[in-house]
Residue frames as qw, qx, qy, qz and C-alpha x, y, z in Angstrom:
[[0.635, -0.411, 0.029, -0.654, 33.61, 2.16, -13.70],
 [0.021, 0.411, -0.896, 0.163, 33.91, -0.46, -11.08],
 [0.323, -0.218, -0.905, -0.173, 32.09, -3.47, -10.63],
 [0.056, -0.454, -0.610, 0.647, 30.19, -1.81, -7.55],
 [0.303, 0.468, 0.100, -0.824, 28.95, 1.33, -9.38],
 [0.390, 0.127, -0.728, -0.549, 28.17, -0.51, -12.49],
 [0.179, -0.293, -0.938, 0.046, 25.99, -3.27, -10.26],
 [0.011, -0.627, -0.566, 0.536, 24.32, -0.32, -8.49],
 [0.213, 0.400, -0.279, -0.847, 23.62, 1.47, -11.78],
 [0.340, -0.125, -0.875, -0.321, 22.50, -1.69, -13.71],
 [0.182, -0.479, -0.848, 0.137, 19.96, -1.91, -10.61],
 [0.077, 0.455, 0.161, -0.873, 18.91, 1.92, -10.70],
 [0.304, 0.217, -0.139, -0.917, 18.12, 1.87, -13.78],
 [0.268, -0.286, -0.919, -0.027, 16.05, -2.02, -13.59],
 [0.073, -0.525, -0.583, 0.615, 14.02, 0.34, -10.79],
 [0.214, 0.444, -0.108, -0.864, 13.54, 3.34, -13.30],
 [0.074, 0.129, -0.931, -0.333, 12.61, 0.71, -16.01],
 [0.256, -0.291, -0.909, -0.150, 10.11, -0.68, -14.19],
 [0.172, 0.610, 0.366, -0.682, 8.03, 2.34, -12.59],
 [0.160, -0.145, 0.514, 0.830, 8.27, 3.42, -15.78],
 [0.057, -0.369, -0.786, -0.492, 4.92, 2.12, -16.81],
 [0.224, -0.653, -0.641, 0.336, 3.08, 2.71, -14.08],
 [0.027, -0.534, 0.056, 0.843, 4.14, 6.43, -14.38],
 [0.151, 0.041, -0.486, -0.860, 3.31, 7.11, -18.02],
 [0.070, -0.348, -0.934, -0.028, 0.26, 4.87, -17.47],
 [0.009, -0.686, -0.553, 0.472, -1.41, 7.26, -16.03],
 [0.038, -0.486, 0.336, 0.806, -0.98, 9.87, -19.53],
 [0.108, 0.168, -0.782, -0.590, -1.73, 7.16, -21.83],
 [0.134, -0.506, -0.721, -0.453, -4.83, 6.60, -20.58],
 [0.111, -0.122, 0.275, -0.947, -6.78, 9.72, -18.63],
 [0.714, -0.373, -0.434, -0.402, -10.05, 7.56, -18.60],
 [0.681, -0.131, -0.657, 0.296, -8.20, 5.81, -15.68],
 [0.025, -0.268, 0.404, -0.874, -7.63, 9.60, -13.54],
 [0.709, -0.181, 0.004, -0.681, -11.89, 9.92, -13.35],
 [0.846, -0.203, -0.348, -0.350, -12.69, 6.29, -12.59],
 [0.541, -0.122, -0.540, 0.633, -9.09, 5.76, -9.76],
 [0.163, 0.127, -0.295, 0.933, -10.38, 9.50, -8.51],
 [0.512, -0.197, -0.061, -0.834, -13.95, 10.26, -8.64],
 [0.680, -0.358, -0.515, -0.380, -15.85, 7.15, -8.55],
 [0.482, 0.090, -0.750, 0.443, -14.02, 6.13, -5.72],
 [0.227, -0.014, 0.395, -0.890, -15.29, 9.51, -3.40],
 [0.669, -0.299, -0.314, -0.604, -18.91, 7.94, -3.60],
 [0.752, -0.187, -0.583, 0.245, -17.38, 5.64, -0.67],
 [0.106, -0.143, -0.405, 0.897, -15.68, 8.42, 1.51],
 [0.320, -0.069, -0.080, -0.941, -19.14, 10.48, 0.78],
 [0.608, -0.427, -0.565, -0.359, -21.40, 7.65, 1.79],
 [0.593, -0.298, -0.516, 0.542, -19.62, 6.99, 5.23],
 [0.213, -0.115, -0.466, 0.851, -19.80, 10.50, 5.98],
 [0.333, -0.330, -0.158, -0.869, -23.32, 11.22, 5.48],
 [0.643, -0.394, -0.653, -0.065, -23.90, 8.43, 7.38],
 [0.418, -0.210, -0.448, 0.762, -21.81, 10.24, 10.40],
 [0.148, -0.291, -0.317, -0.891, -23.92, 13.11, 9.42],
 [0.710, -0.387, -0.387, -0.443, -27.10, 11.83, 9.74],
 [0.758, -0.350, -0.509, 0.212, -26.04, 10.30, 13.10],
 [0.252, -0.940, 0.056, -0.224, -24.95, 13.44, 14.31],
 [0.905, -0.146, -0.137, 0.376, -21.30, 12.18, 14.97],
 [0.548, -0.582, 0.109, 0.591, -18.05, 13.66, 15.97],
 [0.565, 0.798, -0.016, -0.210, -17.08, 16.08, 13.04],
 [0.370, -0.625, 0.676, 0.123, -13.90, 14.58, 13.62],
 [0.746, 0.166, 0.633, -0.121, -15.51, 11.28, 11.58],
 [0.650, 0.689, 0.274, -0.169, -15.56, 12.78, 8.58],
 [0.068, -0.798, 0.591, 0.092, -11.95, 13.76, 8.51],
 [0.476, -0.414, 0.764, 0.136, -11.15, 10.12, 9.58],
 [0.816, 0.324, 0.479, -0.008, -13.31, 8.67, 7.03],
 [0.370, 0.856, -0.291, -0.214, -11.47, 11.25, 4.27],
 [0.206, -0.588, 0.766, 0.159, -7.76, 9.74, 5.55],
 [0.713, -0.045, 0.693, -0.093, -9.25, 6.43, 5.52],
 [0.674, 0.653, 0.188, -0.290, -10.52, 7.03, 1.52],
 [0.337, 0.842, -0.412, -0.089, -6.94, 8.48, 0.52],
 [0.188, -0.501, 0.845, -0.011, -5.16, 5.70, 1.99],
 [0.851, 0.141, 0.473, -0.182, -7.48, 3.06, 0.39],
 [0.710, 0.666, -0.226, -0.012, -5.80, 3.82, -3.37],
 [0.069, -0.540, 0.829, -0.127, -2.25, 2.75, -1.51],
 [0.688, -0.125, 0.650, -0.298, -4.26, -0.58, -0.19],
 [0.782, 0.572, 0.208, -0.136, -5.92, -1.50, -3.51],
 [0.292, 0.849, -0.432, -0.079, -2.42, -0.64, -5.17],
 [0.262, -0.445, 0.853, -0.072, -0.22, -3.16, -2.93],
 [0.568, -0.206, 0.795, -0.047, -2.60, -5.58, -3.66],
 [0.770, 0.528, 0.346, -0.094, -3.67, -5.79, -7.36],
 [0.601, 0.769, -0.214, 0.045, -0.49, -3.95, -8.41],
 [0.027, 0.587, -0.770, 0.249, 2.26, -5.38, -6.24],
 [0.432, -0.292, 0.804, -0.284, 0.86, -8.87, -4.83],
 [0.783, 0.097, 0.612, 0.050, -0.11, -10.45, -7.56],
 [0.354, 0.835, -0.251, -0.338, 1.75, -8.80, -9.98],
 [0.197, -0.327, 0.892, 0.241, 4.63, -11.93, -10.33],
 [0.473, 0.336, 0.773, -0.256, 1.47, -13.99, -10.89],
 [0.359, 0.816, 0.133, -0.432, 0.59, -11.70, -13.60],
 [0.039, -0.764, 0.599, 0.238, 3.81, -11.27, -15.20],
 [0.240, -0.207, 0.926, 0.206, 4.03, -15.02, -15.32],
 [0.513, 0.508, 0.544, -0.429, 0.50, -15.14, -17.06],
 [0.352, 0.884, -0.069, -0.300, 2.04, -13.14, -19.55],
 [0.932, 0.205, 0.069, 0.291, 5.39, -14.68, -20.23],
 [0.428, 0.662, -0.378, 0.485, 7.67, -12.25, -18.99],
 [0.789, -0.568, 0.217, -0.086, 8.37, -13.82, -15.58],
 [0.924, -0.012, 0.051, 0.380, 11.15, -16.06, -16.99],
 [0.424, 0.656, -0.092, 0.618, 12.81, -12.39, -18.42],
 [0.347, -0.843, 0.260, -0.319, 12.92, -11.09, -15.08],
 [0.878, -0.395, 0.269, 0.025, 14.41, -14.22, -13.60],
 [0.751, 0.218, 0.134, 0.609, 17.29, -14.56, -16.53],
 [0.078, 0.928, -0.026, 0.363, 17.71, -10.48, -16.49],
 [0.654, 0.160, -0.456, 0.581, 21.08, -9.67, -14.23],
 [0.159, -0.481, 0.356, -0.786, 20.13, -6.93, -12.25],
 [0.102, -0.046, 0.848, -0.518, 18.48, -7.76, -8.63],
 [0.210, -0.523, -0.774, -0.288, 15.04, -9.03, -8.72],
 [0.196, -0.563, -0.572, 0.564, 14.57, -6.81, -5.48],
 [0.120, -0.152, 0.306, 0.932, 15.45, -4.04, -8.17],
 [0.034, -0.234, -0.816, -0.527, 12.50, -4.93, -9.74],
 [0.263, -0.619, -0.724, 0.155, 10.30, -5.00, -6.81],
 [0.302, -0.454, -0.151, 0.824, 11.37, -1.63, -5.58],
 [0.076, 0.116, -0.234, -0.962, 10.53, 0.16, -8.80],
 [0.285, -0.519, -0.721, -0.360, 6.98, -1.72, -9.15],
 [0.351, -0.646, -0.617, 0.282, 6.61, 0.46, -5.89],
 [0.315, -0.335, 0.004, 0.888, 7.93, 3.28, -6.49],
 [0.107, -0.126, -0.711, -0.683, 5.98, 3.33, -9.78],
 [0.286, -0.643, -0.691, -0.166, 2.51, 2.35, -7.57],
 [0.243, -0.669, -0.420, 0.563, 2.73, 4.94, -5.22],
 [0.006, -0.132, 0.272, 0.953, 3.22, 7.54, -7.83],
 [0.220, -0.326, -0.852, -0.345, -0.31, 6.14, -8.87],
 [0.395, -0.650, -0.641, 0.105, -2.19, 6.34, -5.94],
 [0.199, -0.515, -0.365, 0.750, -0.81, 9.29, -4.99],
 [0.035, -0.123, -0.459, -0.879, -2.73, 10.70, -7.90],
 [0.430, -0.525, -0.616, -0.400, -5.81, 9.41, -6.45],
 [0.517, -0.597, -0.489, 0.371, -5.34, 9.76, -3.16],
 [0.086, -0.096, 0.006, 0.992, -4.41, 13.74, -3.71],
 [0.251, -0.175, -0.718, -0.625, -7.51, 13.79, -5.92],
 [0.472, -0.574, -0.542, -0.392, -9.82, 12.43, -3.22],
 [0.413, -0.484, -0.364, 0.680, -8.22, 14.57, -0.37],
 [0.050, 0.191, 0.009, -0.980, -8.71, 17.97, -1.77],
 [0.292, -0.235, -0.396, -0.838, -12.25, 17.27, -3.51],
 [0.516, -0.253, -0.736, 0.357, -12.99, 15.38, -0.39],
 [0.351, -0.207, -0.214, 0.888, -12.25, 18.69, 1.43],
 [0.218, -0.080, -0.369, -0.900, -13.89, 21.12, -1.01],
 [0.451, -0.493, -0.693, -0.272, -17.37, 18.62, -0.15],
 [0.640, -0.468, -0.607, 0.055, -17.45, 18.11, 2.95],
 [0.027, -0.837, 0.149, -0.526, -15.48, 21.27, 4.49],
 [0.870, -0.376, -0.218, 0.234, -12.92, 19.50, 6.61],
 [0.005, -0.941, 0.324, -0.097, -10.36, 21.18, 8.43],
 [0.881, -0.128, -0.325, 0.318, -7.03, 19.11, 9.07],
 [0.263, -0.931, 0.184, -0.172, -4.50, 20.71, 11.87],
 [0.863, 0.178, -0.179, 0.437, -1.12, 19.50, 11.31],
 [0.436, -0.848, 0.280, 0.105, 0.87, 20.67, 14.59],
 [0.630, -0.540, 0.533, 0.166, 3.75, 18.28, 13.48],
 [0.648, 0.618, -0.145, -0.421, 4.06, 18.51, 10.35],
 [0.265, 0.520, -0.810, -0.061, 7.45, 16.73, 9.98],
 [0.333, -0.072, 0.933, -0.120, 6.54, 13.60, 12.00],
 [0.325, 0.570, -0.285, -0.699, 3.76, 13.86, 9.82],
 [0.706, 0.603, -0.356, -0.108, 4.83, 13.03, 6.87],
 [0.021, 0.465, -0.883, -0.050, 7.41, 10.89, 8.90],
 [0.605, 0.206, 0.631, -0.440, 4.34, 8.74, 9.93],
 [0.700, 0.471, 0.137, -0.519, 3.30, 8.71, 6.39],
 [0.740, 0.453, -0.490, -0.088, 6.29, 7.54, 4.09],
 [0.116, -0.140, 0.971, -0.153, 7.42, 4.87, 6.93],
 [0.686, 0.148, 0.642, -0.310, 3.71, 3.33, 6.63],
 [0.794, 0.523, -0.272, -0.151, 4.01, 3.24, 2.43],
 [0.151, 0.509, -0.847, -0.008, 7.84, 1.94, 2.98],
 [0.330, -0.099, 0.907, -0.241, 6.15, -0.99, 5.48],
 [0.637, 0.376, 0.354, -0.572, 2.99, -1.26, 3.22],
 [0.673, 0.607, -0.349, -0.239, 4.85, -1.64, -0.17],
 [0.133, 0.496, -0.853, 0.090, 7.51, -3.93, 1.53],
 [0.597, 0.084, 0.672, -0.431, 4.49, -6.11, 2.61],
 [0.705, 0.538, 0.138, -0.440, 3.32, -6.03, -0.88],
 [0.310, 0.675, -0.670, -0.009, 6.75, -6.91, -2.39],
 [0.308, -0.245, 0.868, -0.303, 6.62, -10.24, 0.08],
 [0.614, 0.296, 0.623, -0.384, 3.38, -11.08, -1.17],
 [0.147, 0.729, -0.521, -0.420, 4.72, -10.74, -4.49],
 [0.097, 0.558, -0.818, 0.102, 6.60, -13.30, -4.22],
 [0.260, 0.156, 0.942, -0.143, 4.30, -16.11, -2.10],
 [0.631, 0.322, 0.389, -0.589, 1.41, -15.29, -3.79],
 [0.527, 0.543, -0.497, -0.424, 2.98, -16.57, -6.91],
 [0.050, 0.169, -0.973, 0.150, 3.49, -19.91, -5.15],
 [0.420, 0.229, 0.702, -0.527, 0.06, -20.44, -4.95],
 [0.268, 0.104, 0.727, 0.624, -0.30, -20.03, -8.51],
 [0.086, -0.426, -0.623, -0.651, -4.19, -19.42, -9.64],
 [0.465, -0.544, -0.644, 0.270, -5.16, -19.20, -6.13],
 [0.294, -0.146, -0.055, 0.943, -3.32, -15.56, -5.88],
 [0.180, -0.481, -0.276, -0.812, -6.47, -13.92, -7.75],
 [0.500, -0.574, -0.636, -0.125, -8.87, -15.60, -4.88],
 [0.546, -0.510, -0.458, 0.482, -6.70, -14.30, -2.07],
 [0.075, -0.012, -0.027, 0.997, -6.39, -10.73, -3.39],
 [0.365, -0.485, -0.260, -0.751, -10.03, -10.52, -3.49],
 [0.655, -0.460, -0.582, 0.145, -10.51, -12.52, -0.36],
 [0.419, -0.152, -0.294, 0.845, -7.79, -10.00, 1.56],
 [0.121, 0.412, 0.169, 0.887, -9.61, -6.60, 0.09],
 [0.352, -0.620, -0.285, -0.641, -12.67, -6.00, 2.16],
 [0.630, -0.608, -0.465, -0.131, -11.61, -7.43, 5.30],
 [0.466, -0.161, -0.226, 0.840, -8.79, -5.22, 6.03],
 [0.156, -0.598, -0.209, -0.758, -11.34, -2.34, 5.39],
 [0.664, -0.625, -0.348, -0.216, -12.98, -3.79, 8.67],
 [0.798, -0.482, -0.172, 0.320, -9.99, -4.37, 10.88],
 [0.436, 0.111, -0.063, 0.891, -7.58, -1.63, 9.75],
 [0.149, -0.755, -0.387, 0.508, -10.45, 0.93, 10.60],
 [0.266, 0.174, 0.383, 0.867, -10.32, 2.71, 7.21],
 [0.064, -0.599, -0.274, -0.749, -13.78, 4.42, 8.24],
 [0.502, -0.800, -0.111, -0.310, -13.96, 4.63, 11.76],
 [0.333, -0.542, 0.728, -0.255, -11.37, 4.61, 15.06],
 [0.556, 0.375, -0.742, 0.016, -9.83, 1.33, 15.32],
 [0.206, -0.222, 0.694, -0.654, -9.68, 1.71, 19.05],
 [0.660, -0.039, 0.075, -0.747, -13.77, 0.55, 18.57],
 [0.801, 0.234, -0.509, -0.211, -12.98, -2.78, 17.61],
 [0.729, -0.645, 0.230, 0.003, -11.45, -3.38, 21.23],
 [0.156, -0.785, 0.597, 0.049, -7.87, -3.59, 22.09],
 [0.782, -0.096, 0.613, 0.062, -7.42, -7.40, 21.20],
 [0.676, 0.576, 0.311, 0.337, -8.34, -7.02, 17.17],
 [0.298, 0.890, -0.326, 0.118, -6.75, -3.84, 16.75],
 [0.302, -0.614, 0.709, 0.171, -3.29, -4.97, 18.35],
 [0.704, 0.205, 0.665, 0.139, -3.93, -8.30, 15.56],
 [0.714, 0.592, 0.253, 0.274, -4.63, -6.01, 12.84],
 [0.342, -0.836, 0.254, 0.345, -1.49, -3.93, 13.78],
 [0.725, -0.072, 0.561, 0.393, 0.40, -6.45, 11.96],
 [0.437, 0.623, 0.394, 0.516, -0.93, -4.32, 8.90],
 [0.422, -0.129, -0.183, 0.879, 1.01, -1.31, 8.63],
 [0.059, -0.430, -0.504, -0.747, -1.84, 0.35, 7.15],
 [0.479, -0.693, -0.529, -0.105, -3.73, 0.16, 10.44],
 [0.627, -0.302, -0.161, 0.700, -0.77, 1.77, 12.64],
 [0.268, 0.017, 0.404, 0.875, -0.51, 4.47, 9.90],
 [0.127, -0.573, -0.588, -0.556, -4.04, 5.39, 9.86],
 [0.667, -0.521, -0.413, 0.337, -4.34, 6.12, 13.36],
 [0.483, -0.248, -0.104, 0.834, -1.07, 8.27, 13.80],
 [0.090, 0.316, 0.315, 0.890, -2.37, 10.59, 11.03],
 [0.232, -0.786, -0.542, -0.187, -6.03, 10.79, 12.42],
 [0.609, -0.589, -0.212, 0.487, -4.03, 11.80, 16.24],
 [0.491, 0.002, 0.310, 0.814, -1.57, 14.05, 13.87],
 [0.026, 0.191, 0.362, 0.912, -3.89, 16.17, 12.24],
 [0.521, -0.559, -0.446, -0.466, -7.38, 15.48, 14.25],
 [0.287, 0.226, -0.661, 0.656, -5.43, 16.59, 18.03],
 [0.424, -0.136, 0.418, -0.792, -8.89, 17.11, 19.67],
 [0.895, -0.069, 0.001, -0.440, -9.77, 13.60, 19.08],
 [0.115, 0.504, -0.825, 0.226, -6.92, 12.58, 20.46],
 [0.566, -0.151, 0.686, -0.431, -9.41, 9.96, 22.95],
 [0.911, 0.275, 0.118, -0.285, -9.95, 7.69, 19.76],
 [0.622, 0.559, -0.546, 0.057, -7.02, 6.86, 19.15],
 [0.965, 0.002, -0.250, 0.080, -5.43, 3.12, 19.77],
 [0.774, -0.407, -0.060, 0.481, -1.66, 4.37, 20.88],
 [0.226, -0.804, 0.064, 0.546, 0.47, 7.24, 21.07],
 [0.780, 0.609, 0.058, -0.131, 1.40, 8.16, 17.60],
 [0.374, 0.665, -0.646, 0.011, 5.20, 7.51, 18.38],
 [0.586, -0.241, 0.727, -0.264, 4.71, 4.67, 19.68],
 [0.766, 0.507, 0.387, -0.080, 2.58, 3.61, 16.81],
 [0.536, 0.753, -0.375, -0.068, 5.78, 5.30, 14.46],
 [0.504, -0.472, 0.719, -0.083, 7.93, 2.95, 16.25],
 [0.782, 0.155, 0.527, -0.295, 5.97, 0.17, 15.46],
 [0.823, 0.542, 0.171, -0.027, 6.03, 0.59, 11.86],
 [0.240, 0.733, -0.632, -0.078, 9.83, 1.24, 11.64],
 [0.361, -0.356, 0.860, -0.057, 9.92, -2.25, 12.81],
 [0.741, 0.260, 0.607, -0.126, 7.54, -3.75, 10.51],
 [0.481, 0.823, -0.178, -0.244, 9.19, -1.67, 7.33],
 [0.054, -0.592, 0.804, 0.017, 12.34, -3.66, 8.28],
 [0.586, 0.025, 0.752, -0.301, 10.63, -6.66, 8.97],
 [0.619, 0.551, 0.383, -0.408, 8.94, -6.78, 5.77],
 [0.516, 0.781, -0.276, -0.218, 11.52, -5.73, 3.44],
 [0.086, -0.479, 0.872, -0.047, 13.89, -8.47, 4.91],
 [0.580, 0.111, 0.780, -0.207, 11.30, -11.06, 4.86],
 [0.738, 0.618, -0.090, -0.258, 10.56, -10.08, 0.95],
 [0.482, 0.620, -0.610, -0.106, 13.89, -10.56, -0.14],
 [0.367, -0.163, 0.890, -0.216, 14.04, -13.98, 2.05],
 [0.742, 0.363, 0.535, -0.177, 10.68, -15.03, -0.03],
 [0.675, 0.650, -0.277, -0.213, 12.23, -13.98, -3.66],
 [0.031, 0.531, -0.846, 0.042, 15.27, -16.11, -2.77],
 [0.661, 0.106, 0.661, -0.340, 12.92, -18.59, -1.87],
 [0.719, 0.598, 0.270, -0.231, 11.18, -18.37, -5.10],
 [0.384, 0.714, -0.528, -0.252, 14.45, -18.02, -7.37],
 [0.267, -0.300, 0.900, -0.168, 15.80, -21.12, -5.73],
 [0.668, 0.200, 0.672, -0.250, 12.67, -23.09, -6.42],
 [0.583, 0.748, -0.146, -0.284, 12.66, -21.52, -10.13],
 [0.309, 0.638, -0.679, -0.190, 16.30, -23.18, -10.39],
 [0.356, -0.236, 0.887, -0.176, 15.61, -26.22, -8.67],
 [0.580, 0.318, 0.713, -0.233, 12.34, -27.38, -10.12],
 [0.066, -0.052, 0.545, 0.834, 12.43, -25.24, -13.83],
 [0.007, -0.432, -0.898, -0.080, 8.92, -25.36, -13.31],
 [0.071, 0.641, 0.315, -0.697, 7.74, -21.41, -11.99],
 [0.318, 0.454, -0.228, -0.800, 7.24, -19.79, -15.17],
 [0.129, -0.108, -0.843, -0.510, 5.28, -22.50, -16.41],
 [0.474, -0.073, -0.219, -0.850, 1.31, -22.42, -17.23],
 [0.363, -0.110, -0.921, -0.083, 0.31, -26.00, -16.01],
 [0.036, -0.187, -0.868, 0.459, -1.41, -24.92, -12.67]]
């Protein structure tokens, strides 16, 4: 075997390795299905009686669905991918990744690969009983862009989360504050229960930056075509967008773990408990 296929085997199976939990996780305990699936729909199911009762667009109730299924991706990136290093080093197996040979990116990759298997349990979970409530139709003319729309916003969402990885562990204790600090106000600006567009053209094109917001949108436009007037930008335009922040993101992760190895050899200080 040559030194190539052996490096890119040694980092396949560092990726399989490390979904690993995350996947069985979800076997070994089944308390976790009901309380990542159900409780959750008591959010999508307030927001849309509220559209209800207000006599809104039935279109609302759809968006507020997407908005629900794509919260278990959000809540994923950040409690299982951005302050997971933080974690890890809480525990005492930071230093094993960092002496381990295979690529740290290796690592990252399969903590994502692993979370999205997650969420997409929940986020299946509260799209069909979602459905079954509330009697939503979705109309998916395009099916392929689609679903292209969908796994380029996880690629740019988890490659965000993989970056933050990485600084949030430079901040040390601070990393819990800013994952709760981050959680509720991207609810507001990414438009997880209503049309972005409403927030006027200034904040939405700010909270673009989050791929999540880009990615909500396309789908609404994608599958809600007669409420095509709420939506922020054309939805290839808006798939553009996020092929440039999926790049963007995954090049700027592996620019912050180099960071962070570098500082780990320079200072010998990251996988210590002092801060």
């Amino acid at each position: 075997m040559s030194p190539l296929t052996s490096t890119v085997m040694l980092n396949l199976r560092a990726m399989r390795g490390r979904s690993y939990p995350r996947v069985i996780g979800l076997l070994r305990e089944p308390s976790w299905v009901f309380y990542d699936t159900v409780l959750p729909i008591l959010s999508v199911a307030a927001y849309a009686y509220i559209y209800k009762a207000l006599n809104g667009p039935p279109e609302f109730v759809g968006f507020v669905i997407l908005g629900g299924v794509m919260t278990a991706y959000w809540l994923n990136v950040l409690w299982s991918m951005a302050a997971q290093f933080y974690w890890e080093k809480e525990v005492g197996n930071l230093q094993l990744y960092l002496v381990a040979p295979m690529s740290r990116m290796a690592v990252l990759a399969g903590m994502a690969l692993g979370g999205m298997f997650m969420s997409s349990t929940r986020a299946i979970a509260t799209l069909f009983i979602s459905v079954a409530i509330f009697q939503v139709t979705f109309v998916a003319e395009a099916p392929l862009l689609l679903v292209t729309v969908f796994v380029v916003t996880l690629i740019a969402l988890y490659g965000m989360g993989m970056m933050f990885a990485s600084l949030f562990l430079l901040y040390g204790r601070e990393a819990w504050h800013t994952t709760n600090l981050l959680q509720e106000p991207v609810y507001l600006v990414s438009g997880f229960y209503f049309p972005v567009r409403q927030l006027g053209a200034a904040v939405a094109a700010g909270a673009s930056v989050l791929p999540i917001t880009l990615g909500l949108d396309a789908m609404r436009q994608l599958l809600f075509p007669e409420a095509l007037e709420f939506a922020f930008l054309p939805a290839d335009i808006e798939l553009a967008i996020l092929c440039v922040l999926a790049v963007a993101f995954v090049t700027l992760s592996r620019y912050a773990l180099a960071y962070l190895e570098n500082l780990a050899k320079r200072e010998g200080r990251l996988t210590l408990r002092w801060q």
